[in-house]
C-alpha positions as CSV (number, residue, x, y, z in Angstrom):
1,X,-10.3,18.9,-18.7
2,X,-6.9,18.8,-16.5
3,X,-4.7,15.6,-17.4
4,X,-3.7,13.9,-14.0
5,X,0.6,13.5,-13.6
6,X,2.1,10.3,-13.6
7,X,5.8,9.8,-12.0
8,X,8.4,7.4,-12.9
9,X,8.5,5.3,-10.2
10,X,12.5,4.6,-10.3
11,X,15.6,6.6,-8.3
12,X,16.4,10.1,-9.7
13,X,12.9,10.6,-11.4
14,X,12.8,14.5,-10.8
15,X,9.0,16.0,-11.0
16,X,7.5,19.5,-10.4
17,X,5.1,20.3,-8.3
18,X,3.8,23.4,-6.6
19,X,6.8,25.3,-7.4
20,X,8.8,22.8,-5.4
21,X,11.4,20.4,-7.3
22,X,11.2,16.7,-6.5
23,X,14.0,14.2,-6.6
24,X,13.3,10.3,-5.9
25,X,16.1,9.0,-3.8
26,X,17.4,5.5,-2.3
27,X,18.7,6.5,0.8
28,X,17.1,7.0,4.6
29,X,18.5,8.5,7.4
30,X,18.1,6.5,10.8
31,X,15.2,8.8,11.6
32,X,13.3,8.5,8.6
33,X,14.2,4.4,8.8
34,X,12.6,4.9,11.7
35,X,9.2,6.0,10.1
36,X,9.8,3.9,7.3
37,X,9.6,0.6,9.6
38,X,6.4,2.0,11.1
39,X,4.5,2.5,7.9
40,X,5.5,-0.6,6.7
41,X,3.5,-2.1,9.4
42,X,0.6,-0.3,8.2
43,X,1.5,-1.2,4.6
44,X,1.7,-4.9,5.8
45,X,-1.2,-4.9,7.9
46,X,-3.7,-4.1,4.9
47,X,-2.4,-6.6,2.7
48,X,-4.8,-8.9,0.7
49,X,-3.4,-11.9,2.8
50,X,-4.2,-10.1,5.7
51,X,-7.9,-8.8,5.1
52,X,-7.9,-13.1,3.5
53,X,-7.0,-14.2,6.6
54,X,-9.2,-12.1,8.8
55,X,-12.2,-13.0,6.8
56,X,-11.5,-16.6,6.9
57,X,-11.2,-16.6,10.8
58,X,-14.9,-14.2,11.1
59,X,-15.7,-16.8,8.6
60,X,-14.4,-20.1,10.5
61,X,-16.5,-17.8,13.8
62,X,-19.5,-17.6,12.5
63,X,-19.5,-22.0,11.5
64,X,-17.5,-22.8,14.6
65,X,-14.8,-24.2,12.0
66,X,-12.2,-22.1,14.3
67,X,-9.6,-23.9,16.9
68,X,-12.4,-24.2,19.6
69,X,-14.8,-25.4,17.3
70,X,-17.6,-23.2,18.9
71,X,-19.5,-20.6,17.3
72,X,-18.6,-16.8,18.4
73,X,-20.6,-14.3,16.9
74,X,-19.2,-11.4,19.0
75,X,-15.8,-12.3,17.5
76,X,-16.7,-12.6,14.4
77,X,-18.1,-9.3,14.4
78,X,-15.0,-7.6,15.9
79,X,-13.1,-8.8,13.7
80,X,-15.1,-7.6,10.6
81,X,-15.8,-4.6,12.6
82,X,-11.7,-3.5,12.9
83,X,-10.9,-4.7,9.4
84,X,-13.8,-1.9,7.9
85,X,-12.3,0.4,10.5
86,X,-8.7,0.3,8.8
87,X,-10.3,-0.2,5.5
88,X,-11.9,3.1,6.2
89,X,-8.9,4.8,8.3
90,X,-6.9,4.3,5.2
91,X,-9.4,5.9,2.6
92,X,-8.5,9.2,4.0
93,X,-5.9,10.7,0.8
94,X,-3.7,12.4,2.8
95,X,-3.3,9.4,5.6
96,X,-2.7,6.9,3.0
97,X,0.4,5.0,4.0
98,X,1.9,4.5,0.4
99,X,2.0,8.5,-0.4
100,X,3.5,8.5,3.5
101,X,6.1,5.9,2.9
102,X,6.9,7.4,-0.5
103,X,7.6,11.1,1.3
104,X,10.0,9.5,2.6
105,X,11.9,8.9,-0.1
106,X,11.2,12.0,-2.2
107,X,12.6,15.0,-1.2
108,X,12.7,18.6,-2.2
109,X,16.3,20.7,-3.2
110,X,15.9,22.6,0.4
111,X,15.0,19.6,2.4
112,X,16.8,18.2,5.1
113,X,17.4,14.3,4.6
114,X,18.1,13.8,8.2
115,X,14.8,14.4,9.6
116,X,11.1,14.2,8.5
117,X,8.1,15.6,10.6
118,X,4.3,14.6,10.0
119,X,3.8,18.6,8.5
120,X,7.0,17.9,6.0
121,X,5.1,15.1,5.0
122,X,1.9,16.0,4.6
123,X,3.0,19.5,2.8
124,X,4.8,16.7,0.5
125,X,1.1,15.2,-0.1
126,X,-0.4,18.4,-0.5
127,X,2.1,19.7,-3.1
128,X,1.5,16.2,-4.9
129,X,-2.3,16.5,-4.8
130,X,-2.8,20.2,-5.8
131,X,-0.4,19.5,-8.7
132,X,-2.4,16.6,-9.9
133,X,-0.6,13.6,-9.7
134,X,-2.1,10.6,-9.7
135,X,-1.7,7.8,-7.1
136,X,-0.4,4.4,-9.4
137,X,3.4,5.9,-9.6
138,X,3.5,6.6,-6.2
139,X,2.1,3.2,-5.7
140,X,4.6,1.6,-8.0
141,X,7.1,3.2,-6.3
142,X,6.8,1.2,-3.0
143,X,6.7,-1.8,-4.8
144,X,9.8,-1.3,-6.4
145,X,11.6,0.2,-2.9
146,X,10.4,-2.0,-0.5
147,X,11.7,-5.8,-1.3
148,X,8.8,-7.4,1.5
149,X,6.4,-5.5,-0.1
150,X,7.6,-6.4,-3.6
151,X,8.0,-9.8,-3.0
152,X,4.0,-10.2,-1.9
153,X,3.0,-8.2,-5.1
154,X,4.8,-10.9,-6.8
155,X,3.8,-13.7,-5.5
156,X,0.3,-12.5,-5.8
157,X,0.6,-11.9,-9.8
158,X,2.1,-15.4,-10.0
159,X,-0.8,-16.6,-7.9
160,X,-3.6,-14.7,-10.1
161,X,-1.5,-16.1,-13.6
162,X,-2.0,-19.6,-12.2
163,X,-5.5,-19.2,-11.9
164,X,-6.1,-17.8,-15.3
165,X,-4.1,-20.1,-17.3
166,X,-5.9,-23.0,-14.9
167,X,-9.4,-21.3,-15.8
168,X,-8.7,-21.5,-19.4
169,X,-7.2,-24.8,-19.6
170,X,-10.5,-25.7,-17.9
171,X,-12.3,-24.0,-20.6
172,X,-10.2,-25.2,-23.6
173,X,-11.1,-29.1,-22.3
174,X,-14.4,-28.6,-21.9
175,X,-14.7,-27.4,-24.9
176,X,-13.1,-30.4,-26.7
């Protein structure tokens, strides 16, 4: 059985992979700031606030809880409809905007940090994937680069602690 590869999600983490030599690095050019701002839109967009937040207004739809206080099935539907499109759209390995944003960010010795092209970074993802590395680092990775992105992962830990020390406070005076 073939171990999967785990990197070290911090700056100047060097990995192997398909022959080529990896560096993690801190610095964009404009162009690849560029690309950077537009992923994290799609980082952003599939965040658990924002599927919460489209299921609570299909939700407040379907009751005619919204603003209009009317029920609208057809919206409701659209609405669940795009968010299992993007779900979906994003399920695709090599379209997965975390392992895009990250290419970003890790380069190879010959690469040119001044530009990136879709082929440069989906050769990155295919080097990454044929070599066997696993998707948490790369993962972990954005979370530690990206302070937005950071600071919702945080405040959802905090929020899942709160419940879980609530829960068993609840538990520990019910049982007394």
């Amino acid at each position: 059985m073939t171990e999967l590869k785990t990197i070290k999600p911090e700056v100047g983490f060097k990995f192997e992979a398909n022959g080529k030599n990896f560096v993690i690095e801190d610095k964009l050019s404009i162009a690849r700031a560029i690309e950077a701002s537009k992923l994290e839109l799609e980082l952003f967009d599939l965040s658990s606030k924002t599927i919460k937040n489209i299921l609570i207004g299909a939700y407040n739809d379907l009751n005619g809880t919204n603003k209009d206080r009317s029920v609208k099935f057809a919206d409701a539907a659209i609405k669940i409809h795009n968010l299992v499109n993007k779900i979906q759209s994003n399920l695709n390995f090599k379209d997965v905007a975390v392992l895009r944003y990250c290419a970003l960010y890790i380069n190879h010795s010959e690469e040119d940090r001044r530009t990136i092209s879709e082929e440069q970074i989906s050769e990155k993802i295919n080097h990454w994937q044929e070599a066997g590395y696993e998707i948490s680092g790369f993962f972990l990775l954005v979370l530690s680069v990206l302070p937005s992105v950071k600071k919702d992962f945080s405040k959802y830990m905090e929020d899942i602690s709160s419940k879980v020390i609530k829960e068993s406070q609840k538990k520990t005076k019910n049982n007394t």
